[in-house]
C-alpha positions as CSV (number, residue, x, y, z in Angstrom):
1,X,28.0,-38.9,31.4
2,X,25.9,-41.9,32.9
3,X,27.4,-43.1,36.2
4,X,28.7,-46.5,36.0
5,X,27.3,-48.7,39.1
6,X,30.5,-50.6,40.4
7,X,28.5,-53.9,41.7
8,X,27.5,-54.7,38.5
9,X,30.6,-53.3,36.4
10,X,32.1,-56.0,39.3
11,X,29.5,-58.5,39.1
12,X,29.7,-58.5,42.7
13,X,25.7,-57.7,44.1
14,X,24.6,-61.1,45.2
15,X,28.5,-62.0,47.2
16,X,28.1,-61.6,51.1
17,X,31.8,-61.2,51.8
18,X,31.5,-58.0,49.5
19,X,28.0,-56.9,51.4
20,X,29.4,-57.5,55.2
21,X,33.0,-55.2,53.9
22,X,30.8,-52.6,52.6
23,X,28.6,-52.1,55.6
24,X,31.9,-52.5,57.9
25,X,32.9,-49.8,56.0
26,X,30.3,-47.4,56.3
27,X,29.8,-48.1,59.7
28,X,33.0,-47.3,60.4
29,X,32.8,-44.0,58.5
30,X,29.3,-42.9,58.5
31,X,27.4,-41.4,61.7
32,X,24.6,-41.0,59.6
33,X,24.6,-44.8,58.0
34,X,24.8,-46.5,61.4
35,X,21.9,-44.4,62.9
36,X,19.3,-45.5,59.8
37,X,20.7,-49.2,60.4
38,X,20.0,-49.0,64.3
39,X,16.9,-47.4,63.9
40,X,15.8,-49.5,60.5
41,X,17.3,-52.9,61.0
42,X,18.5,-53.5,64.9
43,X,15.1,-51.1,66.0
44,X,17.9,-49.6,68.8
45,X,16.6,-46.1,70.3
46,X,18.2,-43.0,68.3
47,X,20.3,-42.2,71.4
48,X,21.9,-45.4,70.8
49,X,26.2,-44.9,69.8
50,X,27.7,-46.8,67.6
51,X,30.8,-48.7,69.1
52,X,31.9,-51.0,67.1
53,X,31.8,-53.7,64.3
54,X,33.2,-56.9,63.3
55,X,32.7,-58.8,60.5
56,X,33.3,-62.9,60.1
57,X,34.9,-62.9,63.5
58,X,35.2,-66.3,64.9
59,X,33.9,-68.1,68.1
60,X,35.4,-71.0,69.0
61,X,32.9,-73.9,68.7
62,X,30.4,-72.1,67.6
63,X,31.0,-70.7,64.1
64,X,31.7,-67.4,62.3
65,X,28.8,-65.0,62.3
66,X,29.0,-62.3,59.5
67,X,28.5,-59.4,62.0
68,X,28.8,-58.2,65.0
69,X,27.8,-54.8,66.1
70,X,27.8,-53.4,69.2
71,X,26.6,-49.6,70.8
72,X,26.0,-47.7,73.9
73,X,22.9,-45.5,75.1
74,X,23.7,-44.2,78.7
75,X,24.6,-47.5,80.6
76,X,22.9,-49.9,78.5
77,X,25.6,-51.7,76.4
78,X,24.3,-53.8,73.4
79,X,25.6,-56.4,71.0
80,X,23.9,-57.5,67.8
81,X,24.8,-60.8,65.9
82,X,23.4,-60.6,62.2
83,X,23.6,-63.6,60.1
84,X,23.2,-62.0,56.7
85,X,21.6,-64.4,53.9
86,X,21.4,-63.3,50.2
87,X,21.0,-66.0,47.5
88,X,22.3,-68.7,49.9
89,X,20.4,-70.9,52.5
90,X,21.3,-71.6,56.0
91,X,24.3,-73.8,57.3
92,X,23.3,-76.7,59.3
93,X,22.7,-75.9,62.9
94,X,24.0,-72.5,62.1
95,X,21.6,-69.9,64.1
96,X,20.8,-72.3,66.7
97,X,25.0,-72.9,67.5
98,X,24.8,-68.5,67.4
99,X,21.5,-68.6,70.1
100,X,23.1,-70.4,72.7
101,X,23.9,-68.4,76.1
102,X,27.7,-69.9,75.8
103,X,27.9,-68.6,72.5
104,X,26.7,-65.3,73.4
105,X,28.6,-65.1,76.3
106,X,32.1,-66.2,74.4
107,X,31.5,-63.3,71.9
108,X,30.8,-60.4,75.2
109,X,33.7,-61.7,76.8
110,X,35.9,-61.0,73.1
111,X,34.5,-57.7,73.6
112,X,35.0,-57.2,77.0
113,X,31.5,-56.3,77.5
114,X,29.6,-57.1,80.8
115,X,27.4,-60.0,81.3
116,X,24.0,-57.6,81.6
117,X,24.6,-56.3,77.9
118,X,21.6,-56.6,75.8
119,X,22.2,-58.9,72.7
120,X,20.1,-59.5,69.9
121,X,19.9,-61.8,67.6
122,X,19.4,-60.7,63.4
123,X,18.3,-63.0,60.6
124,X,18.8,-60.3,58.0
125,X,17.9,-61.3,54.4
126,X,17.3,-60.5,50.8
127,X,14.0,-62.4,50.8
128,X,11.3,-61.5,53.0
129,X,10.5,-65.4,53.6
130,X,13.5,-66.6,54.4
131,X,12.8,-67.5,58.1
132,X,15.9,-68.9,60.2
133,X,16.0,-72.2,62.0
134,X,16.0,-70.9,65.3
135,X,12.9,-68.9,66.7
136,X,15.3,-67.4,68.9
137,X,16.6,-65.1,66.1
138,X,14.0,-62.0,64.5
139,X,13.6,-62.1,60.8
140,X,14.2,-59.1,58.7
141,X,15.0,-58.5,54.9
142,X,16.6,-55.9,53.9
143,X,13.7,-53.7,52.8
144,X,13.4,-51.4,55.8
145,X,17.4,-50.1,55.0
146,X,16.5,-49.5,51.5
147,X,13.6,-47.4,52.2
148,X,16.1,-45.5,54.7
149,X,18.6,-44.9,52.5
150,X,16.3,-44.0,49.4
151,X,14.7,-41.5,51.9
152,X,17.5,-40.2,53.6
153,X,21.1,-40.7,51.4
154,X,24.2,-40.7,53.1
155,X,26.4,-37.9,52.6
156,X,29.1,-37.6,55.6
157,X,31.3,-40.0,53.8
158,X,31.9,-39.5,50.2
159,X,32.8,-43.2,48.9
160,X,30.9,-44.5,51.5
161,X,27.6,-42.1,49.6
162,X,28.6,-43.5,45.8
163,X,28.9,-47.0,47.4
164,X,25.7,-47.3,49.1
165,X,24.0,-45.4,46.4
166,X,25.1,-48.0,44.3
167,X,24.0,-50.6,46.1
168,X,20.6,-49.6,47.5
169,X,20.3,-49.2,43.0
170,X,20.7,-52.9,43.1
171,X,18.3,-53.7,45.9
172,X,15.9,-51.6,44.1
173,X,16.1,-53.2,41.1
174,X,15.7,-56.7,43.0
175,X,13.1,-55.6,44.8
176,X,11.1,-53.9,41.9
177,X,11.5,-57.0,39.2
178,X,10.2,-59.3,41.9
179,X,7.1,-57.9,42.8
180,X,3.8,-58.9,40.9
181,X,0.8,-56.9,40.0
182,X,-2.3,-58.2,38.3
183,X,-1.7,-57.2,35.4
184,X,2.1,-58.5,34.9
185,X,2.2,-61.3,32.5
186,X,3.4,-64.3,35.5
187,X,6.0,-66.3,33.0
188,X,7.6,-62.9,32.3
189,X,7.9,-62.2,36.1
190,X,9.0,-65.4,36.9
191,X,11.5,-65.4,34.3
192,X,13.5,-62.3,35.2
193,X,17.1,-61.5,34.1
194,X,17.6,-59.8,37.7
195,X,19.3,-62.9,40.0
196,X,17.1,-64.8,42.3
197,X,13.9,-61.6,41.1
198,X,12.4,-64.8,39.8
199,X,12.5,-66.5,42.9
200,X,11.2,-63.3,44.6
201,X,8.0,-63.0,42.5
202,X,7.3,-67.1,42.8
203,X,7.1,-66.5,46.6
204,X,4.8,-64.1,46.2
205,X,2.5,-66.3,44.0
206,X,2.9,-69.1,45.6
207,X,1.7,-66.8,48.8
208,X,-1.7,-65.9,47.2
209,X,-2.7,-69.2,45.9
210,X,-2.8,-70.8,49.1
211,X,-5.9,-72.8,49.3
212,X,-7.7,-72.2,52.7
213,X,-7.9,-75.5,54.2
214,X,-4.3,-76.3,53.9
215,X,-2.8,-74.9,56.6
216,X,1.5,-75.2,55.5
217,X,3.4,-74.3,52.5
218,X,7.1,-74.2,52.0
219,X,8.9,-72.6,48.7
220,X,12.2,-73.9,48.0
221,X,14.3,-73.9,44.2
222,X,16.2,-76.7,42.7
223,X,18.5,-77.0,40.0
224,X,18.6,-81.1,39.0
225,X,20.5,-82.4,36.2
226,X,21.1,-78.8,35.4
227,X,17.1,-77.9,34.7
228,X,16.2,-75.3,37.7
229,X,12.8,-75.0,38.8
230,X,11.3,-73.1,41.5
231,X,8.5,-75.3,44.0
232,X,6.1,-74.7,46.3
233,X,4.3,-77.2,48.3
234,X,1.1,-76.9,50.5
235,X,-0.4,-79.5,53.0
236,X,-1.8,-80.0,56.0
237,X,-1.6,-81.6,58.9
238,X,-4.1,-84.5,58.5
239,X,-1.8,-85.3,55.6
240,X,1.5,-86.1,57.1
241,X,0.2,-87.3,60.7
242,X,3.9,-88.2,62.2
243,X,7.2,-87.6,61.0
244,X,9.9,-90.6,61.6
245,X,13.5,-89.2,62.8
246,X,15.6,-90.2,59.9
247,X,17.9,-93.4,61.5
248,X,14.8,-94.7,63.1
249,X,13.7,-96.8,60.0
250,X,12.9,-100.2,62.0
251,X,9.8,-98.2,63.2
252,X,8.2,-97.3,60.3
253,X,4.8,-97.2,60.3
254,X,2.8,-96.9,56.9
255,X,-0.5,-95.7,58.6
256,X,1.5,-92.8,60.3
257,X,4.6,-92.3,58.5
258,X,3.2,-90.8,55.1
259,X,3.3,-87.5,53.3
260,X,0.9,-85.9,51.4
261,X,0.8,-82.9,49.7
262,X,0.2,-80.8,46.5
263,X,3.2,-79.1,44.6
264,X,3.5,-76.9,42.4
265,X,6.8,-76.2,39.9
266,X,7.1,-73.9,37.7
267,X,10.7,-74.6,35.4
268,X,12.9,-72.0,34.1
269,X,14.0,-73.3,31.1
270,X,10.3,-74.5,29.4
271,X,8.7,-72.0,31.5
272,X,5.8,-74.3,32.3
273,X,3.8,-74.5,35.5
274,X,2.7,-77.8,37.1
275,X,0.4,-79.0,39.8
276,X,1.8,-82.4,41.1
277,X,-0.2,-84.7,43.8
278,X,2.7,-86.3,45.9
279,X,2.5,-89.6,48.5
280,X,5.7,-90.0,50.2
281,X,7.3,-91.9,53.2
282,X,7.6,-88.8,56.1
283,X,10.7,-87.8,56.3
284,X,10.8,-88.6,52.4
285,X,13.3,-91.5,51.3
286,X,14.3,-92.7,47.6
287,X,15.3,-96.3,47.7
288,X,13.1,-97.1,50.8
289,X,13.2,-101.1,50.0
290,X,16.9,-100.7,51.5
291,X,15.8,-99.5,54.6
292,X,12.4,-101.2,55.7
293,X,11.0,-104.7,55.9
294,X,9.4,-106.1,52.5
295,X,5.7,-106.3,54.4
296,X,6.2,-103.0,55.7
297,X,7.1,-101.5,52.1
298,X,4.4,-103.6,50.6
299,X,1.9,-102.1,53.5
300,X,3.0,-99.0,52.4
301,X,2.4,-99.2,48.4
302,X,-0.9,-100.9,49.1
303,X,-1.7,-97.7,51.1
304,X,-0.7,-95.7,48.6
305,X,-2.2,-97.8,45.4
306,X,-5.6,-97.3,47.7
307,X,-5.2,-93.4,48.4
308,X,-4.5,-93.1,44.0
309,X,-7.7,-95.4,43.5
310,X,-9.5,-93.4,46.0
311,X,-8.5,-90.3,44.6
312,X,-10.0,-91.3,41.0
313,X,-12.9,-89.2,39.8
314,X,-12.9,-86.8,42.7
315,X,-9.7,-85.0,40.7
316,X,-10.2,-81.8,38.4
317,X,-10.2,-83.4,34.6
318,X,-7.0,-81.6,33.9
319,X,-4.7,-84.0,36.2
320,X,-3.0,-86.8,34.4
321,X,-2.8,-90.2,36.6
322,X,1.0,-91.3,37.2
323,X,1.2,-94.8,35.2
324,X,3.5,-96.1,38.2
325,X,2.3,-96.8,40.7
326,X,5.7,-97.4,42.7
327,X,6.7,-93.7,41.7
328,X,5.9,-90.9,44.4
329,X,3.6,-88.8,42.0
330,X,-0.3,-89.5,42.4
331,X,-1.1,-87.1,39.3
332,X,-0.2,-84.0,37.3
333,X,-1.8,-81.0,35.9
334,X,-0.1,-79.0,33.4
335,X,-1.0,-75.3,33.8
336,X,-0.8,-73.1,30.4
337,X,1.0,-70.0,31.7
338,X,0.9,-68.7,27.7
339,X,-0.4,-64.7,27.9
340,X,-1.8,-65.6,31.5
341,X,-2.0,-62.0,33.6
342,X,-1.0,-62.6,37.2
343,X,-4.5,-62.4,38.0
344,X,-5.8,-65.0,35.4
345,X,-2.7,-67.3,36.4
346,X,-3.7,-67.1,40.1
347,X,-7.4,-67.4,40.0
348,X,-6.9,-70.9,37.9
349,X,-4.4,-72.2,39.8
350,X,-6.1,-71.2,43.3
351,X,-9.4,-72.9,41.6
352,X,-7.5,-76.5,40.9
353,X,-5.4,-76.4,44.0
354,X,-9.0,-75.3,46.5
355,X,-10.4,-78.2,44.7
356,X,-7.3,-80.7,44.8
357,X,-6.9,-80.5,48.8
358,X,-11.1,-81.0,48.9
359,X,-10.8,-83.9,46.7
360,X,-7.5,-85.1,48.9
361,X,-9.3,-84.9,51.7
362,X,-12.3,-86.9,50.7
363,X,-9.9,-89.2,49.1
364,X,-8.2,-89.9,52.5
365,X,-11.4,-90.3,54.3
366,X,-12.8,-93.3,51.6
367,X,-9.4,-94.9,51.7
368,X,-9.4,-95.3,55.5
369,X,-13.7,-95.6,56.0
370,X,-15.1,-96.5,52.6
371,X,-17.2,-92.8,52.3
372,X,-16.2,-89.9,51.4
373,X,-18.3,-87.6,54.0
374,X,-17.7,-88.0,57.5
């Protein structure tokens, strides 16, 4: 008889409450589990001995961290605080409130442990991206535990085994329906049934397509009006010279305080892909007449109409001019994904973006100088 995996008879993979009680658990009950976690997660020396774990224990002031672990080796007491992210993004201020020395030395004095311990902070993750707000914190997914486990099972507990087992199937699964190859057909991959998979693989597209001279990107989803979409957008610094702190409107300037970059969407529910060319206020701002001077918003549209004009005829034949010209959309290219390999799909879209940020760049120059070559 088949084995029946209880996170998904439960529905239950993608909660973190149910994640942080399982891995309480199995601390508390497997030797064998906290030593791959120390060594695969925390990177703690095998001599290291577990001592003990809490999970969403509070610090006053601070927050509610999903765990803290703490071991031994010899004299050398440490602490670990893991902020554990699966499907969601990070609270406001969240891992910065956590890095602060008070905050670290509120939670050693809860655990009567002395001053010199060593504490570390964990962003640990289901997406290998994800990176947390403060630098203080190291970034891990969850990979490195999966290969323990898949390499060395868990057998001193045995609900602890059948959990984990169960579990690590999940991971695999996420894991496996999320990575691309060059053969994969890219609207399939993008479309998987496996939560957030999707998400997974569009990261790791978005990764490869790149174009060299841009020197940012940031991948994000969004679900407006109920029509998700997954984005991606790339740009450099010559493109968004200064960023305006958000309640310091009276200062904007429309020679510094502008945004460009290129994005690209790919939407769930038409499964299309497209390239968008974007000129925004920096930080963006719907509605900006409400909160700037008319000549300074009429600066800033000029600007704008003059980057769009500057932009004609240096863009690939497949973008589509925004009729607008008081929208934030420059142009659009509609990419046909239809029986495109991963490798097809990436070598088109790498070719119009490489040739977008060249023409941007050009575009940028002759709006400010008149040429397009320096």
């Amino acid at each position: 008889m088949e084995e029946t995996n209880i996170f998904k008879v439960l529905g239950v993979s993608t909660k973190e409450d149910v994640l942080t009680n399982l891995l309480e658990y199995c601390f508390n009950t497997s030797r064998q589990f906290s030593s791959l976690f120390f060594n695969s997660i925390l990177k703690w020396p095998a001599t290291t001995q577990f001592d003990g774990v809490h999970v969403r224990k509070n610090v006053p002031g601070y927050g509610t961290p999903d765990m803290i672990i703490s071991g031994r080796r010899t004299d050398t007491p440490r602490v670990a605080l893991i902020e554990l992210k699966l499907h969601a993004i990070e609270g406001l201020d969240q891992t910065d409130r956590y890095a602060q020395s008070e905050c670290q030395s509120a939670i050693l004095a809860q655990l009567d442990f002395p001053p010199n311990t060593e504490f570390h902070l964990i962003f640990l993750t289901l997406f290998p991206d994800q990176k947390p707000n403060s630098h203080r914190f190291r970034a891990t997914s969850f990979r490195p535990i999966l290969r323990a486990l898949q390499k060395t099972p868990v057998s001193d507990d045995r609900l602890g085994s059948q959990l984990l087992s169960d579990w690590t199937e999940c991971l695999d699964e996420f894991y496996a329906a999320g990575s691309l190859h060059n053969e994969d057909a890219l609207t399939t991959k993008l479309s998987s049934n496996v939560p957030g998979a999707g998400f997974l693989a569009f990261n790791a597209f978005a990764a490869s397509i790149k174009p060299a001279i841009c020197d940012s990107y940031k991948s994000d989803r969004s679900s407006p009006q109920g029509r998700p979409f997954y984005l991606v957008k790339f740009s450099k610094s010559t493109w968004h010279p200064l960023a305006l702190l958000q309640d310091e409107w009276r200062n904007f300037d429309p020679s510094k305080h502008f945004d460009i970059h290129l994005e690209c969407q790919f939407h769930l529910r038409t499964k299309k892909l497209n390239v968008y060319i974007h000129y925004e206020t920096n930080p963006y701002k719907p509605n900006l007449g409400s909160n700037i001077s008319a000549q300074r918003l009429a600066d800033h549209l000029r600007r704008r109409r003059e980057f769009k004009a500057a932009l004609s005829g240096l863009l690939s034949d497949q973008f589509v001019p925004a009729s607008n010209d008081r929208v934030n959309q420059i142009a659009r290219a509609p990419i046909p994904l239809e029986e495109l390999t991963v490798s097809d799909a990436r070598k088109q879209v790498k070719r119009l973006l490489s040739s977008s940020a060249d023409a941007i760049d050009k575009a940028l120059l002759k709006s400010r100088t008149g040429r397009t070559n320096p």
